[in-house]
C-alpha positions in Angstrom: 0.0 0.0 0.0 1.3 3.4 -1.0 1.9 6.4 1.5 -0.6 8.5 -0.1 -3.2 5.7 0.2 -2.4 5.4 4.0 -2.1 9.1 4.9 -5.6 9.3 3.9 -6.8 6.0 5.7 -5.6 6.9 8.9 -7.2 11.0 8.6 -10.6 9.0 8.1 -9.9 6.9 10.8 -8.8 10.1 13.3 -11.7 12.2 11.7 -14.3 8.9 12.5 -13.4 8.8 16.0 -13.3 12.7 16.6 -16.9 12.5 15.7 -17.6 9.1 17.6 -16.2 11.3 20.8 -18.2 14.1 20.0 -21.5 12.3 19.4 -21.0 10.2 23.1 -20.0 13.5 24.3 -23.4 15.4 23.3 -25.7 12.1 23.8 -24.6 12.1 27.7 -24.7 15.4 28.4 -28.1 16.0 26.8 -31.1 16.0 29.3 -33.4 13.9 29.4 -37.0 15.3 29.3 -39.5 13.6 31.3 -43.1 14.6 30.8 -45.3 13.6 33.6 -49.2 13.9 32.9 -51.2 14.6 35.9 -55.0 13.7 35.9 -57.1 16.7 36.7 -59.4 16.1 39.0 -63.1 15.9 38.1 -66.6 15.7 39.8 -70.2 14.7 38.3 -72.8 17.7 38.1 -76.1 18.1 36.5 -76.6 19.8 34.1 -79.3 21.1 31.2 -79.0 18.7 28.5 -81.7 21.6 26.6 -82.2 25.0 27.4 -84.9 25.3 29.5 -87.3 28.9 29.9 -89.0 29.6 33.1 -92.0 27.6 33.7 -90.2 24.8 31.8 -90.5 21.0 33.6 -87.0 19.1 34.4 -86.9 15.7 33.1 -84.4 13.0 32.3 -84.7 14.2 28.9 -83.4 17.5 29.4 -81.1 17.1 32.4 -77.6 15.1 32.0 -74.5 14.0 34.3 -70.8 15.6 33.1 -67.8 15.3 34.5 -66.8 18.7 35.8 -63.4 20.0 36.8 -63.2 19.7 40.6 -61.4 23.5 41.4 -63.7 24.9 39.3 -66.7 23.3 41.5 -69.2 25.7 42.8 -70.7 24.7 45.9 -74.2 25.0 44.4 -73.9 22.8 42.3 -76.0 19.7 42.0 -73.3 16.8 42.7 -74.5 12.9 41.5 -74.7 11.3 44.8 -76.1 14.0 46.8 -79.3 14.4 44.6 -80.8 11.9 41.9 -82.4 12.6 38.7 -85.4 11.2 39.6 -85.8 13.9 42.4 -86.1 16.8 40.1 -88.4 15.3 37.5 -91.5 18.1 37.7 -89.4 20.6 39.6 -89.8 24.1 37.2 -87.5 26.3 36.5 -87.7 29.6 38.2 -85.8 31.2 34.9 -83.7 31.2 32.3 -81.3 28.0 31.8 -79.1 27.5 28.6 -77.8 24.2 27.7 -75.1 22.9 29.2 -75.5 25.2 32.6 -75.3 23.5 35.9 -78.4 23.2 37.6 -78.5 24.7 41.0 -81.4 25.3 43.9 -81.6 28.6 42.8 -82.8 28.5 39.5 -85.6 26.0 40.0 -88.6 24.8 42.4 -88.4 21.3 43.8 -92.2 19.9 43.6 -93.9 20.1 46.5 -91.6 23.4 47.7 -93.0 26.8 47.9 -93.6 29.2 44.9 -94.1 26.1 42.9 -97.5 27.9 41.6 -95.7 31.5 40.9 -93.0 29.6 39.2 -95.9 28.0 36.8 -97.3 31.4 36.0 -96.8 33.2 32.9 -95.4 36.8 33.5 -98.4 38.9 33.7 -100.6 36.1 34.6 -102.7 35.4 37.7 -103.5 32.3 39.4 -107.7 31.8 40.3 -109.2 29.1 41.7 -112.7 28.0 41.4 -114.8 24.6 42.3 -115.8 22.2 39.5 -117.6 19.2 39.9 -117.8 16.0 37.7 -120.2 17.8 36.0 -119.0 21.0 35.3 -115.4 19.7 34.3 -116.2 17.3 31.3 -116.6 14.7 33.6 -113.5 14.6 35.6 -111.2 14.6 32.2 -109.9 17.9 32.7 -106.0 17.7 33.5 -103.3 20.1 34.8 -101.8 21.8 31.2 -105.3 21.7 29.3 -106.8 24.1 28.1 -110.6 25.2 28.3 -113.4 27.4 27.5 -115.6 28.7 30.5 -119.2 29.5 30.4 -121.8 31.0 33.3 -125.3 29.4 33.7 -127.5 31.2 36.4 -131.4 31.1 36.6 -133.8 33.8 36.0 -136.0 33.7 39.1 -138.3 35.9 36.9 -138.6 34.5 34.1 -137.6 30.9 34.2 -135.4 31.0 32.3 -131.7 29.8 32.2 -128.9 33.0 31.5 -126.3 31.6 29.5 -122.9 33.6 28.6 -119.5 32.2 27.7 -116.8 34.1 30.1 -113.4 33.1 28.5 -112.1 31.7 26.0 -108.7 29.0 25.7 -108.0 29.6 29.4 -105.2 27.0 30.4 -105.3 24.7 33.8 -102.8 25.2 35.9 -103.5 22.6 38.3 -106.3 20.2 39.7 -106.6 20.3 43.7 -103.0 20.4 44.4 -101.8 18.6 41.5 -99.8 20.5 38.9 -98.7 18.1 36.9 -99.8 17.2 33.4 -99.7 13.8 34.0 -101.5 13.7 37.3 -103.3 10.5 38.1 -106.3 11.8 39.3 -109.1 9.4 37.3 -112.1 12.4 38.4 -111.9 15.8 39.8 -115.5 15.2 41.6 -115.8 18.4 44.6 -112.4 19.6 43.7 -111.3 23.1 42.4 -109.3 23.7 39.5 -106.7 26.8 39.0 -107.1 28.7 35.9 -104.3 31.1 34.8 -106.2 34.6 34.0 -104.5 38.0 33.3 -105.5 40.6 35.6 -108.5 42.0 33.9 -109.8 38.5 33.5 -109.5 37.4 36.9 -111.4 40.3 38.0 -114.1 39.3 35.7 -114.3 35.5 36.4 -114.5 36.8 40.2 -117.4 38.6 39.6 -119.0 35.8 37.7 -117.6 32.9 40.0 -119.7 35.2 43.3 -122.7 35.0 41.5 -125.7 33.6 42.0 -124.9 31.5 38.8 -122.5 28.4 38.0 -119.0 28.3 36.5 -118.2 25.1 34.1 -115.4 24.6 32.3 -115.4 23.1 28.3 -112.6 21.4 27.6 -110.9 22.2 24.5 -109.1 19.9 21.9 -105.5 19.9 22.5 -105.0 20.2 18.5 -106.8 23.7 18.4 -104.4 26.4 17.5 -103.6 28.6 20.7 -105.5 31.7 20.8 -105.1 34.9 23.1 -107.1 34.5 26.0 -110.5 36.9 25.4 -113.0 37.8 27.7 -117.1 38.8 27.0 -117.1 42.7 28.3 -120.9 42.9 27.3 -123.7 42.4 30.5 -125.6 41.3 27.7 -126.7 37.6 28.3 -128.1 34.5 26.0 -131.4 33.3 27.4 -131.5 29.2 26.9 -135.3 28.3 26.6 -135.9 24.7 26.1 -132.9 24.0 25.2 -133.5 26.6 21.9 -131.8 30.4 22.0 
């Protein structure tokens, strides 16, 4: 082998292990970095699933468990374990609730608490109560969230006759004795009262009627009818029913 040929041999050979030393060099001086994931944390609320307006029922439908950061917990919320689901179905919101909000105590009315009533009342509205019989509540079939019609019957000690006058017009139920529910079990409403919600100027005039000498009943209306703005009959103006012809 010439000299030439082995001059440049051993330069590759010094210039290999300069960078071998380097390369060890860097590889064990280098840190090493560890990344350590740490698990936040995290507590089951409820929560709308739906936003719900005020008035509005909770249900499983519209309510939902979520895992929720446990240092952002608020201690109003509505923790699984310390309430169930099943405990708020029919409790009403008091007001507004957007999807995905945690419920909390404020915001809504447990059934059965106070201000359940106010809480089912329109803005505006008025809650009046009146008794209805088998009779004059479409036999019994009249439930919580219907809405009806409601006529005055009183007899003419005069003449005979029977005074006849429809008062209102799509008035809804608000509840049936105590039972505010839509789905109430109550299979007749025989000598109970029924809540009707009325605006102010129509609660004065069912009062009137209802201290009469005369009789409230209440027509139940289809539930497919479209819904119309409650009316009242200003007029003293009566129909007189005479043998069942007007």
């Amino acid at each position: 082998m010439n000299a030439p040929r082995l001059i440049g041999l051993a330069v590759a050979l010094i210039a290999g292990g300069i960078a071998f030393f380097v390369a060890m060099n860097q590889s064990e001086d280098a840190p090493v970095e560890v990344i350590q994931r740490i698990e936040e944390k995290t507590v089951r609320v409820l929560v709308a699933d739906a936003e719900l307006h005020r008035g509005d029922r909770l249900n499983p439908d519209n309510l939902k468990w979520v895992e929720w950061p446990e240092k952002t917990l608020s201690p109003l919320y509505l923790k699984e374990g310390s309430v169930s689901m099943e405990e708020l179905t029919e409790a009403v919101a008091r007001t507004l609730i957007v999807e995905g909000e945690p419920i909390i105590d404020g915001k809504i009315v447990r059934p059965g608490a106070g201000g359940m009533m106010s809480a089912l009342l329109a803005p505006g509205m008025r809650a009046i109560t009146t008794r209805v019989t088998a009779e004059t509540a479409s036999g019994g079939f009249i439930l919580p969230g219907d809405r009806v019609d409601v006529y005055y019957t009183a007899p003419n000690e005069i003449t005979n006759d029977t005074e006849f006058d429809l008062l209102l017009e799509d008035v809804k139920i608000l509840a049936i004795d105590a039972y505010y529910s839509e789905d109430a079990e109550t299979p007749h409403i025989a000598g109970a009262t029924a809540t009707l919600e009325l605006s102010p100027d129509a609660a004065a005039y069912f009062i009137t009627a209802r201290n009469s000498r005369g009789q409230i009943s209440l027509a139940l209306r289809s539930a497919f009818e479209p819904k119309e703005p409650i009316t009242e009959r200003k007029n003293t103006n009566v129909d007189v029913i005479r043998y069942g012809r007007s």
